[in-house]
Each structure stands twice: as structure tokens, then as C-alpha cells.
TORSEZA-86743 format. One record per atom (N, C-alpha, C, O): residue in three letters; y, z, x. Coordinates in steps of 0.1 Angstrom, whole numbers, plus 5000, padded with zeros to 4 digits. Each point is the difference from the previous one (the first is absolute). Example, Ala and Ser with C-alpha at 12.3 -4.5 7.8 and 13.67 -1.06 7.14 Angstrom:
<atoms>
ala494350785132 ala501250004991 ala501250005009 ala500050075010 ser501149864986 ser501150005009 ser501150084992 ser501150015005 
</atoms>
This chain:
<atoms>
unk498850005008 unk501250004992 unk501250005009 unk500650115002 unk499849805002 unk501249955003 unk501450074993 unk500250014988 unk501050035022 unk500950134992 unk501449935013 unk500250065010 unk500449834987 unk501349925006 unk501350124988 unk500050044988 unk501050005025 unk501050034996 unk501049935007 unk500049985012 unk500949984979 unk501249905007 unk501650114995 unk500350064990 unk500149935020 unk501650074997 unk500749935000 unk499949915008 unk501250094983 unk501449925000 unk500750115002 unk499750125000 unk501949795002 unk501450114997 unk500749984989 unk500349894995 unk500150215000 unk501149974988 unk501149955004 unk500949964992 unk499050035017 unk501549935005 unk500449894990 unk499349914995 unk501950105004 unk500949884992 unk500050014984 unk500249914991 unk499450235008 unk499450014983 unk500950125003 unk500450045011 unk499950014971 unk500550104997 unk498750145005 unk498849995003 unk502050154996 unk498850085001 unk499050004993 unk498950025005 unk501549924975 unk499150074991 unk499349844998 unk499150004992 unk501249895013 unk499349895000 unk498750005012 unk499650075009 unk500149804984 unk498549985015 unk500549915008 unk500849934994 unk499150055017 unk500149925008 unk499349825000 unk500549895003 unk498150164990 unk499349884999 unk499550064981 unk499650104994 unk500749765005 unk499449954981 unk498950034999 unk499450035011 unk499949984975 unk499150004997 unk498949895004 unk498850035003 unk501849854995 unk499749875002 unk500050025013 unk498849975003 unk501750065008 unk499950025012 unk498650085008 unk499249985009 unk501150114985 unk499250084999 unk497849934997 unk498950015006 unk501549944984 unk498749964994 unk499149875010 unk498849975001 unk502749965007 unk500049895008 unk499050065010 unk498849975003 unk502250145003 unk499250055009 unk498350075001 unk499350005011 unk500150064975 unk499050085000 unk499049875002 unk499250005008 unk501149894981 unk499449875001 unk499649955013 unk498949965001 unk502050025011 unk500349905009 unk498950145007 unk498849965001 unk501450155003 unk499450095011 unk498450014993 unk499150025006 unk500949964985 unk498650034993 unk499349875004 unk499150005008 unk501449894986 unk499149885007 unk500149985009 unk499049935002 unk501850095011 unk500250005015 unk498050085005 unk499149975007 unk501250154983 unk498950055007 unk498750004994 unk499050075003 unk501349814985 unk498249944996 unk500149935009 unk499350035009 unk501549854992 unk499849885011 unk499350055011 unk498949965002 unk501850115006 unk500050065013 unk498650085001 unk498949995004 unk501950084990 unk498250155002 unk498749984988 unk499050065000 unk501549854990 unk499149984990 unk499450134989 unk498950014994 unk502450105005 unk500450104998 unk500250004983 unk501149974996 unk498050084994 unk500249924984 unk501450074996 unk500350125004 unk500649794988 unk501250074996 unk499950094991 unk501250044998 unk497650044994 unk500250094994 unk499550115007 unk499650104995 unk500549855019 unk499850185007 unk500949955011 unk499549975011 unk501750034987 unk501249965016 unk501050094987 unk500049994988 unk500650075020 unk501350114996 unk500849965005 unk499950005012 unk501649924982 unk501050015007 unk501450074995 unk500349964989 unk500550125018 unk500650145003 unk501149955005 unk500049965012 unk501250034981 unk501749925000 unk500850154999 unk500350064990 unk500149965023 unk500850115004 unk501549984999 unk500449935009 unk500250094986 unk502050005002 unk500550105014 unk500350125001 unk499849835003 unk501250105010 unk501450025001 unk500649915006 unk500050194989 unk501549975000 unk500249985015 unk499350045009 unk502149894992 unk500650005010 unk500450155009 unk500449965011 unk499650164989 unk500150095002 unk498950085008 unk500050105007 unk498949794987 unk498550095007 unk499549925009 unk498849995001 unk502149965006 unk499049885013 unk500950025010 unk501050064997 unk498949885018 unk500750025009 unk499449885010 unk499249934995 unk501050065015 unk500149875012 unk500650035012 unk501249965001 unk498550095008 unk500250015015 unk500650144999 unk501250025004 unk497950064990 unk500150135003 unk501050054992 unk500050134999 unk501049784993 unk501050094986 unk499849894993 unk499649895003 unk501050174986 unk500149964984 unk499849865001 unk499949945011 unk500250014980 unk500249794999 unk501649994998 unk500649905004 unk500150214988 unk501449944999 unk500950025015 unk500949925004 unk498650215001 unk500750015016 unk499449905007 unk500849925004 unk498050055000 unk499549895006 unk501249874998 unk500749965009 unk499349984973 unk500949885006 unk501250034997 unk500749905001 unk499950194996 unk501250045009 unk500549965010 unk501049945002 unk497750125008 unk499949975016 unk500149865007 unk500549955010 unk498349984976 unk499949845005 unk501049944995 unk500249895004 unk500850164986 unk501149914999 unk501350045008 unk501149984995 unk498750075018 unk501150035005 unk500850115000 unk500950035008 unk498750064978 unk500550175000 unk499550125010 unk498850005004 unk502050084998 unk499650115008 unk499450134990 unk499650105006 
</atoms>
């Protein structure tokens, strides 16, 4: 039984919105589920797939936050 979790960011969405649609969403369970019949020959009614949100707030990149990071990369101190 096969158990894929994919994370996105909320980024670009309101707080109380999703980041990614329903329709988006569904794209994706589809696309990683047959990725891993093809592949591993893995039946789609036993592959779990697990669509995480992350706010912008809870991730980081070169050791601080993601907003201090491009801060950094856009030339801020």
C-alpha cells in the first residue's frame, strides 16, 4: 500500500482560501496514482495520496524563513 504525500504552499492565496482547487487537487491524486500503477504496477485502490498546504510562515531555505531568505535574494538586508 503505497502512501505519496505532496506539499504545496499557500502562497498567493488568501489565509482562509486553498492554494490549490479542488479540480487541482483531484488532477493531482489521479496523475500520482497512475504514475505508480504504471511504474510499480501498484492497484489504485490501495495508493493513498495526502495533499498537504503549508502556509508561507512554516517553511524556511538557507537556514531562515522563505520571506527573509528573498529579502536577501532581492537585494534587502
Amino acid at each position: 500500500m503505497p502512501m505519496v504525500t505532496i506539499q504545496v504552499t499557500r502562497e498567493g492565496s488568501a489565509p482562509e482560501r486553498s492554494a490549490v482547487t479542488a479540480d487541482e487537487k483531484a488532477a493531482l491524486i489521479k496523475g500520482v496514482s497512475e504514475l505508480l500503477l504504471d511504474v510499480l504496477n501498484k492497484p489504485l485502490d490501495s495508493t493513498f495520496v495526502v495533499i498537504e498546504e503549508v502556509p508561507l510562515e512554516n517553511w524556511g531555505v538557507g537556514g531562515v524563513p522563505v520571506t527573509e531568505h528573498r529579502r536577501r535574494q532581492a537585494g534587502g538586508k
